[in-house]
KOLVEXLUM-947971 format. One record per residue: residue number from 0; x, y, z of N, C-alpha, C in turn. Coordinates in Angstrom, 2 decimals, decimal comma, m for minus. Layout:
BEGIN
{NUM {X Y Z} {X Y Z} {X Y Z}}
...
END
This chain:
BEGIN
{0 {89,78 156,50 95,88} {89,42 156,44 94,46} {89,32 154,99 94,00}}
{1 {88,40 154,77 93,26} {88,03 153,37 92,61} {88,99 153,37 91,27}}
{2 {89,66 152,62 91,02} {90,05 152,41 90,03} {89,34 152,25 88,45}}
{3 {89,52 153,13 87,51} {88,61 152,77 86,12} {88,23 151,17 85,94}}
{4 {89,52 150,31 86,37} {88,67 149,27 85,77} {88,65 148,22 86,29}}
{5 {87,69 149,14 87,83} {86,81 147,99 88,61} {85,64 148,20 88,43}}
{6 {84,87 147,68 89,03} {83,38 147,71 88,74} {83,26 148,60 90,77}}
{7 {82,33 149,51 90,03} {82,12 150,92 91,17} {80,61 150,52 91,17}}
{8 {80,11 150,67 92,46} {78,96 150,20 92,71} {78,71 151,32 93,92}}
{9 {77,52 152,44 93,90} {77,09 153,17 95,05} {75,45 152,54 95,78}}
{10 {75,43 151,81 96,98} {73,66 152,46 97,28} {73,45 152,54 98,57}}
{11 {72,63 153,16 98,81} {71,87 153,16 100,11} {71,02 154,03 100,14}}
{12 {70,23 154,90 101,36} {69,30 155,32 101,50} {70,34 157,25 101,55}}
{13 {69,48 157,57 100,11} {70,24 158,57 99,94} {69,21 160,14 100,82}}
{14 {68,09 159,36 100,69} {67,10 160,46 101,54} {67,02 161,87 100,62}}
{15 {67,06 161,61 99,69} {66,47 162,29 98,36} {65,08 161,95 97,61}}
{16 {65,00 163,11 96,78} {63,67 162,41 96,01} {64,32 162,93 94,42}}
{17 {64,69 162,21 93,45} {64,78 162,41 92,25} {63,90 162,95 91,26}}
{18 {62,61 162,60 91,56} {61,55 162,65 90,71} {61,68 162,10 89,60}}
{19 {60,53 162,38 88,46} {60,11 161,97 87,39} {60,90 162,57 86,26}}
{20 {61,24 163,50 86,26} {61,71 164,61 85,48} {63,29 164,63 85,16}}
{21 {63,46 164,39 83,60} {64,88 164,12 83,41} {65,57 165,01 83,45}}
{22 {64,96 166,63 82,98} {65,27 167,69 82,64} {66,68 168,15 83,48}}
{23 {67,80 168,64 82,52} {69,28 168,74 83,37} {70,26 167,65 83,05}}
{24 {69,28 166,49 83,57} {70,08 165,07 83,84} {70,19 164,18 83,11}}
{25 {69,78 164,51 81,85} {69,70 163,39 80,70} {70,52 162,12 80,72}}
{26 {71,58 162,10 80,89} {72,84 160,85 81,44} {72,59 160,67 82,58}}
{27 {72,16 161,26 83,71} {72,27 160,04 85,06} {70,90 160,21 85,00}}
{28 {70,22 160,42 84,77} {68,10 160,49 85,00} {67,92 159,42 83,73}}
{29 {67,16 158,24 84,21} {66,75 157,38 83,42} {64,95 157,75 82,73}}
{30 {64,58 158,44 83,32} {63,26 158,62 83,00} {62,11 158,51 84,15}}
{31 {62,75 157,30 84,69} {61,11 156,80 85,23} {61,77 156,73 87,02}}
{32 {61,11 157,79 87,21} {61,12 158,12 88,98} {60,18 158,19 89,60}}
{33 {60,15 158,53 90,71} {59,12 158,52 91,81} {59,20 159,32 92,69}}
{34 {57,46 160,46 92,86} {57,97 161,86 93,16} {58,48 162,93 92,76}}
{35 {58,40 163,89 93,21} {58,74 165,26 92,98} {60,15 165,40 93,66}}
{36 {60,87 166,13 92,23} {62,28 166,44 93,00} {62,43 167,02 93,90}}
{37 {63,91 167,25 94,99} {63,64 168,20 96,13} {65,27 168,60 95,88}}
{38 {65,80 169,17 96,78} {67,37 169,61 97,04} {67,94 168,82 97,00}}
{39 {68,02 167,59 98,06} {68,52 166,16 97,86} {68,70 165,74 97,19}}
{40 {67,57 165,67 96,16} {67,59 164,98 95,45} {68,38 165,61 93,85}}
{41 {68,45 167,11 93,79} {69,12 167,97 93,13} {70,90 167,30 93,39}}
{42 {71,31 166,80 94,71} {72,02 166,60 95,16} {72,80 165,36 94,73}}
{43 {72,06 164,59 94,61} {72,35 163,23 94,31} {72,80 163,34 92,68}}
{44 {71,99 163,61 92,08} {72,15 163,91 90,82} {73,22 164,63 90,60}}
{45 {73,61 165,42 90,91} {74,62 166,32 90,97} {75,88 165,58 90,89}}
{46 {76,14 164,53 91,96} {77,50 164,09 92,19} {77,00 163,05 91,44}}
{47 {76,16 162,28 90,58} {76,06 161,55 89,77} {77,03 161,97 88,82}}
{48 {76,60 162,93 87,69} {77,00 163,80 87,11} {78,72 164,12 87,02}}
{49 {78,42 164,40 88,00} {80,35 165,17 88,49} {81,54 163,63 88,56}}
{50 {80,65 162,57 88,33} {81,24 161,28 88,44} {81,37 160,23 87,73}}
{51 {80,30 160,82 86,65} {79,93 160,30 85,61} {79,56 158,34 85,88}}
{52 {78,51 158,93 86,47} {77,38 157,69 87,02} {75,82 158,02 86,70}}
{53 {75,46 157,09 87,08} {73,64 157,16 86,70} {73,30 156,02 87,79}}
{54 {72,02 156,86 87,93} {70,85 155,94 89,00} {70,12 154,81 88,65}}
{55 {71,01 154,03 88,90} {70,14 152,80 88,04} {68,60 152,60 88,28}}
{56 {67,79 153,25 89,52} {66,53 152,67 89,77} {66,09 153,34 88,65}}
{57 {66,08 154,48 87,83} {65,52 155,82 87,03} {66,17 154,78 85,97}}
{58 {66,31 153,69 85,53} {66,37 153,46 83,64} {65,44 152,12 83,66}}
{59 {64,74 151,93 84,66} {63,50 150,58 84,28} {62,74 151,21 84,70}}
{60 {61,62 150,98 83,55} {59,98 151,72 84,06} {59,40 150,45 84,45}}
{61 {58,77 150,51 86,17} {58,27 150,21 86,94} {57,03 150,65 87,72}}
{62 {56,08 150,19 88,09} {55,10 149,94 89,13} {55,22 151,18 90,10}}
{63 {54,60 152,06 90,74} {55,13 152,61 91,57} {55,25 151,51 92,79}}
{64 {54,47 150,68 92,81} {55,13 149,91 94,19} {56,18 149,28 94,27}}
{65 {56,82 149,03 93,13} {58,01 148,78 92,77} {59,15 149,65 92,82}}
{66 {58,95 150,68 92,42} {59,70 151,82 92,45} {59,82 152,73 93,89}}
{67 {58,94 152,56 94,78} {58,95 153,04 95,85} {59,66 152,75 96,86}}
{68 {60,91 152,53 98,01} {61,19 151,90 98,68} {60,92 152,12 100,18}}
{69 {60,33 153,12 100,42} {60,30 153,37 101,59} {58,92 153,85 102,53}}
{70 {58,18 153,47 102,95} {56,91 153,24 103,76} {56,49 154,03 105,07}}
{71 {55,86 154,51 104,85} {55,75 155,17 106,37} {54,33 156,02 106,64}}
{72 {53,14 155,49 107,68} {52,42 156,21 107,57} {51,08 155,91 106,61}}
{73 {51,30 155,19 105,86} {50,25 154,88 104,20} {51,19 155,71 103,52}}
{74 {52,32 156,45 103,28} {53,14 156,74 102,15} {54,43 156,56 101,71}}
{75 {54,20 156,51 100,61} {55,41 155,86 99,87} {55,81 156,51 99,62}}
{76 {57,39 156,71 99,22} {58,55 157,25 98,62} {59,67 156,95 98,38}}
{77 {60,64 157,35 97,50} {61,30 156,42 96,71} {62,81 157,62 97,20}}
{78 {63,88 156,75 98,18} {65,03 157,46 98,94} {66,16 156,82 98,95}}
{79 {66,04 155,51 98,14} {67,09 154,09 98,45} {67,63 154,60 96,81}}
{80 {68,74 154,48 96,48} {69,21 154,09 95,54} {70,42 153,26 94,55}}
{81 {70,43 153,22 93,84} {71,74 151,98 93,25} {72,15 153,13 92,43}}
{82 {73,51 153,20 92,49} {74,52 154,01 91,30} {75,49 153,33 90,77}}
{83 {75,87 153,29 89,11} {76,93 152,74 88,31} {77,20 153,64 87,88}}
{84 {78,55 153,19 87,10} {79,20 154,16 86,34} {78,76 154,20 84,95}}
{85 {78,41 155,35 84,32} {77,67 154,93 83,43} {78,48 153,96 82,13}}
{86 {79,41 153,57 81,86} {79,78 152,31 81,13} {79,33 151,37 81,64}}
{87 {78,49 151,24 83,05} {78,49 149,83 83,16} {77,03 149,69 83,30}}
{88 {75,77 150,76 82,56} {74,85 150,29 82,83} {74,38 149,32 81,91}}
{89 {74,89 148,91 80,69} {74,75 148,04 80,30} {74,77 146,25 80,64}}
{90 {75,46 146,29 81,85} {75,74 145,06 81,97} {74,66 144,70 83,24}}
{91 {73,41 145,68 83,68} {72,14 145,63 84,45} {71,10 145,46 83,55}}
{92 {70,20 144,33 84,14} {69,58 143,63 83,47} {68,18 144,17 84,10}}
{93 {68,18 144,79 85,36} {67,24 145,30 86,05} {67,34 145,53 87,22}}
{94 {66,04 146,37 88,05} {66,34 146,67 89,21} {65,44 147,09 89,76}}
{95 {65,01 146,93 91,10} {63,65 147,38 91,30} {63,75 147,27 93,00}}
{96 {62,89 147,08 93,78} {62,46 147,05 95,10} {61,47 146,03 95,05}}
{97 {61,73 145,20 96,03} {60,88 143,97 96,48} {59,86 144,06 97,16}}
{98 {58,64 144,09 96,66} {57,58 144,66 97,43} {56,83 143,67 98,99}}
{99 {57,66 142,64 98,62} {56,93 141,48 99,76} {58,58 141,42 100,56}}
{100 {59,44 142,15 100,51} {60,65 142,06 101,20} {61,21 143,08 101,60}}
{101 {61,45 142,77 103,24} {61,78 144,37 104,01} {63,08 144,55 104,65}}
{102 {63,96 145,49 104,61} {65,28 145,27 105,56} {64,93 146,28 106,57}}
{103 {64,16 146,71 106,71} {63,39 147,26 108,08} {62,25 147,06 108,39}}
{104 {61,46 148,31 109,45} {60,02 148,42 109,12} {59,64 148,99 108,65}}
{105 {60,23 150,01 107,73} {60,20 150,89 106,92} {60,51 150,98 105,32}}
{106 {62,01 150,41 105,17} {62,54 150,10 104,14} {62,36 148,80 103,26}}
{107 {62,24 148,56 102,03} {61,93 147,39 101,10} {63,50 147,35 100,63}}
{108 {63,42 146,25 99,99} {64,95 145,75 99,85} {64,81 146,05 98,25}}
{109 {65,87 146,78 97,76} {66,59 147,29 96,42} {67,46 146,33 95,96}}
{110 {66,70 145,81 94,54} {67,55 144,59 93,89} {67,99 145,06 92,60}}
{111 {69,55 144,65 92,37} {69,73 145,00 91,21} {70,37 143,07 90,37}}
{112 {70,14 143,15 89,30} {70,43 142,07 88,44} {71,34 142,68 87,74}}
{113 {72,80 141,80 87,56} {74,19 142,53 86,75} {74,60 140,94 86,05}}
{114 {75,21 140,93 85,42} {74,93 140,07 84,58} {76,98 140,44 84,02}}
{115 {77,89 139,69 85,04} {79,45 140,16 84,91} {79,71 138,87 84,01}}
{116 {80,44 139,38 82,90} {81,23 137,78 81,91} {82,24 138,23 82,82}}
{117 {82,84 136,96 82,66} {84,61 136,70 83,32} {85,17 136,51 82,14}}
{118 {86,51 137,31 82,06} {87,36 137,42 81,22} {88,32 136,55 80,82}}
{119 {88,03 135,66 79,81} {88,75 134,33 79,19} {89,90 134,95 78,60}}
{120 {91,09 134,75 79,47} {92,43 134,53 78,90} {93,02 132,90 78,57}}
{121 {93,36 133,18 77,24} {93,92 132,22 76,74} {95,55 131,80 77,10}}
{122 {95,52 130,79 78,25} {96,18 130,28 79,30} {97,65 129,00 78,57}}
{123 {98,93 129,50 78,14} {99,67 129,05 77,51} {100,29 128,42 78,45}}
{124 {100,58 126,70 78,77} {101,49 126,45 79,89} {103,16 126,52 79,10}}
{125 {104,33 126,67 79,90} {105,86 126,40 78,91} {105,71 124,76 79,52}}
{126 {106,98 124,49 78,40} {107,23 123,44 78,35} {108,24 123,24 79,23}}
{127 {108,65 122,26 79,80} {110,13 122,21 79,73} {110,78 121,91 78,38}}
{128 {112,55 122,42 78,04} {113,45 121,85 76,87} {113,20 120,54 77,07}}
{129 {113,03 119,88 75,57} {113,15 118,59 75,36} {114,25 118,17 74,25}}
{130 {115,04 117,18 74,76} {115,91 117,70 73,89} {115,66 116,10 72,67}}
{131 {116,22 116,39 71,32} {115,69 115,67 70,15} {116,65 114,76 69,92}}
{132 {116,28 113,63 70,50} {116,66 112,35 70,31} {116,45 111,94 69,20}}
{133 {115,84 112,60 68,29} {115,46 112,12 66,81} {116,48 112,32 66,09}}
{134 {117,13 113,15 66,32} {118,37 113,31 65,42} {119,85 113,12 65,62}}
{135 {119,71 111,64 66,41} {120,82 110,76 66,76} {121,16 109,96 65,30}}
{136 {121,96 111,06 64,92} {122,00 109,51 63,77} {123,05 110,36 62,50}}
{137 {124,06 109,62 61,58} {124,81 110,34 61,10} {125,83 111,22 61,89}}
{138 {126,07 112,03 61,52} {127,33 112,96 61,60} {126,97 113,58 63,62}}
{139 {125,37 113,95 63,80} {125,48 114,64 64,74} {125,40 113,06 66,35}}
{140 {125,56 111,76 65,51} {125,63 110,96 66,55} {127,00 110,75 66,93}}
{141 {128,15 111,09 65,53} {129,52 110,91 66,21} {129,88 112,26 67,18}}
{142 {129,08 113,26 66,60} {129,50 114,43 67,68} {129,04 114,34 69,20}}
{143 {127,53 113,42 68,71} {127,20 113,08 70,41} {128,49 112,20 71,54}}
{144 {128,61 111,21 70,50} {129,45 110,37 70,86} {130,79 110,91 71,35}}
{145 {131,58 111,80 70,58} {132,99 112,05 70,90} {132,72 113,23 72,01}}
{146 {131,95 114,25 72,14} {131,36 114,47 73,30} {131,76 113,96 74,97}}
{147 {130,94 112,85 74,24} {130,33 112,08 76,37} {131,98 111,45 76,11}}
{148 {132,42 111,02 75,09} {134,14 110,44 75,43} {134,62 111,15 76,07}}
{149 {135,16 112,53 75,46} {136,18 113,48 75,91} {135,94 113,65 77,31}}
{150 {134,18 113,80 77,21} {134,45 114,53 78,86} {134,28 113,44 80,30}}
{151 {134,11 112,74 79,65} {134,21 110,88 80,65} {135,54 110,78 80,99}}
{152 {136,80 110,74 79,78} {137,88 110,49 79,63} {138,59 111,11 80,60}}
{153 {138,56 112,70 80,50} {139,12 113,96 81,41} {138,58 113,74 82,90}}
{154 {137,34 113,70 82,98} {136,74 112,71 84,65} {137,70 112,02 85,11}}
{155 {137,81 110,89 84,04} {138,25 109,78 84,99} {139,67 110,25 85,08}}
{156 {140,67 111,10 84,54} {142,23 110,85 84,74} {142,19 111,90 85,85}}
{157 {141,42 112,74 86,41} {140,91 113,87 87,09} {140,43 112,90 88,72}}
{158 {139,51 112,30 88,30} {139,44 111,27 89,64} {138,91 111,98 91,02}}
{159 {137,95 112,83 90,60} {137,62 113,65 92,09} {136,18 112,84 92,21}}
{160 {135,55 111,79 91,17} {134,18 111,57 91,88} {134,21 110,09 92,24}}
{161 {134,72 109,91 93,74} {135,24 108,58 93,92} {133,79 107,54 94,00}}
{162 {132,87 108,55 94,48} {131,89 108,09 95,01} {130,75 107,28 94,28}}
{163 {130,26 106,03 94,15} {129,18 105,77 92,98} {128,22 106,39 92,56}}
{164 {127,50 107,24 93,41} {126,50 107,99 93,31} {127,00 109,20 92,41}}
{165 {127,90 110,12 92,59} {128,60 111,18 92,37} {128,91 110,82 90,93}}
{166 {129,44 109,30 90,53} {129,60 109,33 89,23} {128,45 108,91 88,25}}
{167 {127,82 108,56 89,33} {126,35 108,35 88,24} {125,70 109,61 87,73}}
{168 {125,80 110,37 88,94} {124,97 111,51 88,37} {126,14 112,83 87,50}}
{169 {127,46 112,36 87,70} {128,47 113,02 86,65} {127,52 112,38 84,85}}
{170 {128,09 111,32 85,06} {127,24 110,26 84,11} {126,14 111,00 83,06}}
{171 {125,22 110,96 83,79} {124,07 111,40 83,68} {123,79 112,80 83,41}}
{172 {124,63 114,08 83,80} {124,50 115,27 83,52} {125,71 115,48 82,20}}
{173 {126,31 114,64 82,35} {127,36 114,71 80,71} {127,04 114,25 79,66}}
{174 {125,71 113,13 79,87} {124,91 112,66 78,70} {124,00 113,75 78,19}}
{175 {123,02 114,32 78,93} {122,01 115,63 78,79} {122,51 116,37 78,19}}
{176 {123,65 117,10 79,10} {124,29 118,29 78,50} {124,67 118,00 76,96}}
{177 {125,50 116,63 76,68} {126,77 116,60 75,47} {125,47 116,51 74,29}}
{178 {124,15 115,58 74,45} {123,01 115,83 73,47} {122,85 117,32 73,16}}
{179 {122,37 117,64 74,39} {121,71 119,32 74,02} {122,51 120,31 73,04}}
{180 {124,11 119,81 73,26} {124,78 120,47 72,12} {124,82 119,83 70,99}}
{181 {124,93 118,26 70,59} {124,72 118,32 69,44} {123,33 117,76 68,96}}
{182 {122,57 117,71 69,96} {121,32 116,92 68,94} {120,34 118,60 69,08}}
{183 {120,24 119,49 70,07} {119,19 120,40 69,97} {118,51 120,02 71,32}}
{184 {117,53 121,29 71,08} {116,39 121,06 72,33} {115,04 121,64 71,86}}
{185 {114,19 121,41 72,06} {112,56 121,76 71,62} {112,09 122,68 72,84}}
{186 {112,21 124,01 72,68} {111,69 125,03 73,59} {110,80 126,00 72,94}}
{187 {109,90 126,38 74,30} {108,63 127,34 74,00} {107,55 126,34 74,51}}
{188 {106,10 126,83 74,12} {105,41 126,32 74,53} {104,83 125,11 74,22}}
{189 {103,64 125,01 74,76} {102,66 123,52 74,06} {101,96 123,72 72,80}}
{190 {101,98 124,98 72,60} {101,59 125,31 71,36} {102,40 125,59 70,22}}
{191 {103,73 125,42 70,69} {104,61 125,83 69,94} {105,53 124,61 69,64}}
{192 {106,22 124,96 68,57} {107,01 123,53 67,96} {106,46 122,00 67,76}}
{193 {105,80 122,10 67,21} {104,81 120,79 66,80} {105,68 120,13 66,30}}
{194 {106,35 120,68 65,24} {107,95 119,87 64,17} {108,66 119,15 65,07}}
{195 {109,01 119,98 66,32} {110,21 119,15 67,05} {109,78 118,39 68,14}}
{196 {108,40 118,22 68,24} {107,86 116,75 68,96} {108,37 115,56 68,80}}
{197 {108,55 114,77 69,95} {109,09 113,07 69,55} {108,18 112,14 69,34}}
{198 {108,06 112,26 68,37} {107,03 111,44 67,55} {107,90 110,48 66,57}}
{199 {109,12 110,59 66,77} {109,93 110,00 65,73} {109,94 109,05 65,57}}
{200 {109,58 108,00 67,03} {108,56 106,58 66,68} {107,41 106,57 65,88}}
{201 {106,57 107,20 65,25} {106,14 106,74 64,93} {106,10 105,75 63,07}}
{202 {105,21 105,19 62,96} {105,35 104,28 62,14} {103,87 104,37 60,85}}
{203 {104,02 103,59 60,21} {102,30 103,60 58,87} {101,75 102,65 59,69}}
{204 {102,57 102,17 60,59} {101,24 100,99 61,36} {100,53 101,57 62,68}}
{205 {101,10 102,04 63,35} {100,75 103,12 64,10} {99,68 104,23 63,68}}
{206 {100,25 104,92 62,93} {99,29 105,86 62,39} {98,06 105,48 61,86}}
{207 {98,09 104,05 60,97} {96,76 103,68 60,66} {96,07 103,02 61,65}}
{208 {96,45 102,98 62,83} {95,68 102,13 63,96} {94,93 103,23 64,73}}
{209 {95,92 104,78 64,50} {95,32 105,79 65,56} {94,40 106,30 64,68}}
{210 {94,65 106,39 63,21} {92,72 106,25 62,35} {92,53 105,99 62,56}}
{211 {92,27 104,92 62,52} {90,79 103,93 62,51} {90,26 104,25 64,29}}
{212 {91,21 104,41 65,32} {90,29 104,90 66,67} {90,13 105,56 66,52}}
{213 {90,47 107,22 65,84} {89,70 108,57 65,85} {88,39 108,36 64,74}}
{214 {88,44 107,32 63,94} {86,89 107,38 62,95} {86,06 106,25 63,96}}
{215 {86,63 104,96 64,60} {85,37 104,89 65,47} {84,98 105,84 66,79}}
{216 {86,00 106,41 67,19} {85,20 107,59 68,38} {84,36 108,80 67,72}}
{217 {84,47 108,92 66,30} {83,76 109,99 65,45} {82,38 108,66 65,29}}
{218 {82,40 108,11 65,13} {81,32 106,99 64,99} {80,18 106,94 66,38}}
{219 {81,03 106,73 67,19} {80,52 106,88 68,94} {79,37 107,71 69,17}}
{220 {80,80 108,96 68,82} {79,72 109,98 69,70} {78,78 110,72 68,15}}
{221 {78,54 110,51 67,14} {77,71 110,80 66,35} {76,76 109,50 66,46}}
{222 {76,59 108,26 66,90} {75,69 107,12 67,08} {74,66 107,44 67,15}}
{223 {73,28 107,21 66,03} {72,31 107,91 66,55} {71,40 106,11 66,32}}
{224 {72,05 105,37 66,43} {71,64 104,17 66,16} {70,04 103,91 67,10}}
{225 {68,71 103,15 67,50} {67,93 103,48 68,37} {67,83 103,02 69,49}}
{226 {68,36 101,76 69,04} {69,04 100,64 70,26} {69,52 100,58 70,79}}
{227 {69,74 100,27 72,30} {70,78 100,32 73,08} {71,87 98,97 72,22}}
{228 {71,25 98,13 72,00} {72,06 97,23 71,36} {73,18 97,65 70,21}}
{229 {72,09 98,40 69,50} {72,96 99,23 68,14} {74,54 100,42 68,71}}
{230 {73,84 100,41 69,91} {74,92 101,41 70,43} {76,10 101,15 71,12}}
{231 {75,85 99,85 71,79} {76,60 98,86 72,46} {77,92 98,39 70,99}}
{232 {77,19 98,05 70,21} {78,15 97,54 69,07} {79,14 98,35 68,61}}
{233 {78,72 100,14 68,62} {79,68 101,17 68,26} {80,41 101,15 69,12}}
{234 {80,57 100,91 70,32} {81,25 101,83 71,65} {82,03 100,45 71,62}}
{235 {81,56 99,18 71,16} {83,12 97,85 71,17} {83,89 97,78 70,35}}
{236 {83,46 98,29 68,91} {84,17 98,45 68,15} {85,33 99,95 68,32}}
{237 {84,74 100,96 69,22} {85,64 101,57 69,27} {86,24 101,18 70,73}}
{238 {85,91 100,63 71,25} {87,33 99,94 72,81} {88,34 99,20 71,48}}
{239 {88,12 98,30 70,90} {88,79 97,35 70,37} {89,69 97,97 69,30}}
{240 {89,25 99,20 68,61} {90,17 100,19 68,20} {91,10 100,74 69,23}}
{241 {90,72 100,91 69,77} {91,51 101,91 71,43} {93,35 100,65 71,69}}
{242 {92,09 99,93 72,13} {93,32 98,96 72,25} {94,33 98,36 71,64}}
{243 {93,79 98,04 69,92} {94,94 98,05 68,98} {95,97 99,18 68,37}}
{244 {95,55 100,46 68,72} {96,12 101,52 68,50} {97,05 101,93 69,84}}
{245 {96,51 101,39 71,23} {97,79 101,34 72,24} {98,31 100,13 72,25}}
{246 {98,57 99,29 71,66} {99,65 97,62 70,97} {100,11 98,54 70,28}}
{247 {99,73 99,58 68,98} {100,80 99,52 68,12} {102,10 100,52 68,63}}
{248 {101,24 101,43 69,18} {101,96 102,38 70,23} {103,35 101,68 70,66}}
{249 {102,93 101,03 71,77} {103,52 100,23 72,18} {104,91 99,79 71,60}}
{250 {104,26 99,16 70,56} {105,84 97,95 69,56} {106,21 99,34 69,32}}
{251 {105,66 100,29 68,77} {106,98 101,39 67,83} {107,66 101,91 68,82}}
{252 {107,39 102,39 70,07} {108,41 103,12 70,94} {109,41 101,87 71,14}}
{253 {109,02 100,63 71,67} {109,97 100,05 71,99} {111,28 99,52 71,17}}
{254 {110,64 99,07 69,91} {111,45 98,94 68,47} {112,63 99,94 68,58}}
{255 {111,80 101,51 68,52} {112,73 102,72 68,16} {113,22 102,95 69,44}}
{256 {113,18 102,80 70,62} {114,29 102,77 72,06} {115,21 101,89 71,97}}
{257 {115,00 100,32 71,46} {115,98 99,61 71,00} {116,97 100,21 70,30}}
{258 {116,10 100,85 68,83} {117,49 101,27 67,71} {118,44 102,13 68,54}}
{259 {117,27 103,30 69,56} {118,22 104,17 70,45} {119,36 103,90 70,81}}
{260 {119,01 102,39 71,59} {120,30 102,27 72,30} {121,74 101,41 72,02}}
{261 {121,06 100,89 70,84} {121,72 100,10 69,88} {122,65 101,38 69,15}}
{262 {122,00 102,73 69,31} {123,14 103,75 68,38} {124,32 104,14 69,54}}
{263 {123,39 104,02 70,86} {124,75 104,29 71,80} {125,41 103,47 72,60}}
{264 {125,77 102,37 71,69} {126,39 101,43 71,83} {126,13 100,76 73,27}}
{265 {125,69 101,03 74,36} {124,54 101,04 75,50} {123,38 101,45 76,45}}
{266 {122,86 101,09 77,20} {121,60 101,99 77,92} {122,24 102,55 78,49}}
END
């Protein structure tokens, strides 16, 4: 069994004749056939039906040389066929038999055109926790602070991490941790929590530097100037934006990593 929601595709040389005649078959008989029906071809139709499919060659009116696939003798007849389910004849754009193309000496090759969209899921990456260094300051910096004491203090009269390495990374997982309880952490996705981004560097000098590069790159790429010259002048004026807006960058993180570490009394 095919699953509902794959795409079910039947063909080959069914050695039927469908004919012209929709009569019965209104849902799998497209109209336009080739030949007089026979048993077979009663046949085909049948488990069309019982399957709820349709013959795709029978819904494009075609040429009989088009419509014919099979040769023999000076006569033609039409025994090859393509089957969908009928939800999916919409997504066939056409279908026919190649009259200058053979997969035997007998048989013409049966083309169908399908026309599949791929299904755009909107693709959320997580974040990792980040935890908010922004709100070192006041009441929740002495809690940071008495924190990393207590549990430094109890370490050291404890004395099991003789090793330098061992206490660096004691160190280091008692700083993380003792923040995360009192400063917070920024979890969920990239789309999520915009508020608790660290942006807390930033500054009015900053911000007016990263204007003025988002109105000359709006300048750029709207340039309809005629000149290469005229165009040359937009695209320096916006490098030279670029670059004063990563200077200002720059001074504010470092300024505000200073105050950082100036609140914890060291790096």
């Amino acid at each position: 069994m095919c699953p509902p929601d794959h795409r079910l595709l039947i063909g080959g040389d069914l050695n039927g004749h469908i004919g012209t005649n929709v009569e019965g078959y209104p849902g799998a008989h497209g109209g336009f056939g080739h030949g007089v029906r026979n048993e077979e071809g009663l046949s085909i139709l049948d488990f069309a039906v019982a399957h709820d499919l349709v013959v795709t060659n029978s819904f494009f009116k075609k040429t009989n040389a088009q419509l014919a696939t099979f040769h023999s003798g000076g006569n033609s007849t039409h025994i090859d066929y393509l089957l969908l389910r009928r939800g999916d004849l919409r997504t066939c754009g056409d279908c026919k038999s190649q009259t200058d193309l053979t997969c035997s000496s007998q048989h013409r090759l049966l083309v169908m055109d399908l026309v599949l969209r791929r299904r755009v899921t909107m693709s959320v990456k997580p974040v990792q926790p980040t935890i908010l260094w922004k709100k070192l300051n006041g009441e929740k910096a002495e809690t940071f602070k008495t924190l990393v004491v207590e549990r430094v203090e109890t370490e050291v009269e404890i004395g099991s991490h003789e090793d330098a390495d061992q206490m660096w990374n004691f160190l280091a997982s008692t700083i993380r941790e003792a923040a995360k309880e009192a400063l917070g952490v920024a979890v969920g996705t990239s789309r999520g929590h915009r508020s608790d981004r660290e942006s807390w560097w930033l500054s009015d000098e900053v911000q007016n530097k990263v204007a003025l590069k988002q109105l000359r790159f709006r300048e750029l790429i709207t340039c309809r100037e005629g000149t290469p010259a005229g165009r040359t002048r937009v695209e320096e004026r916006y490098k030279e934006a670029r670059r004063e807006a990563k200077k200002a960058v720059a001074r504010a993180k470092d300024k505000a990593y200073k105050d950082l570490y100036r609140k914890l009394d060291s790096k």
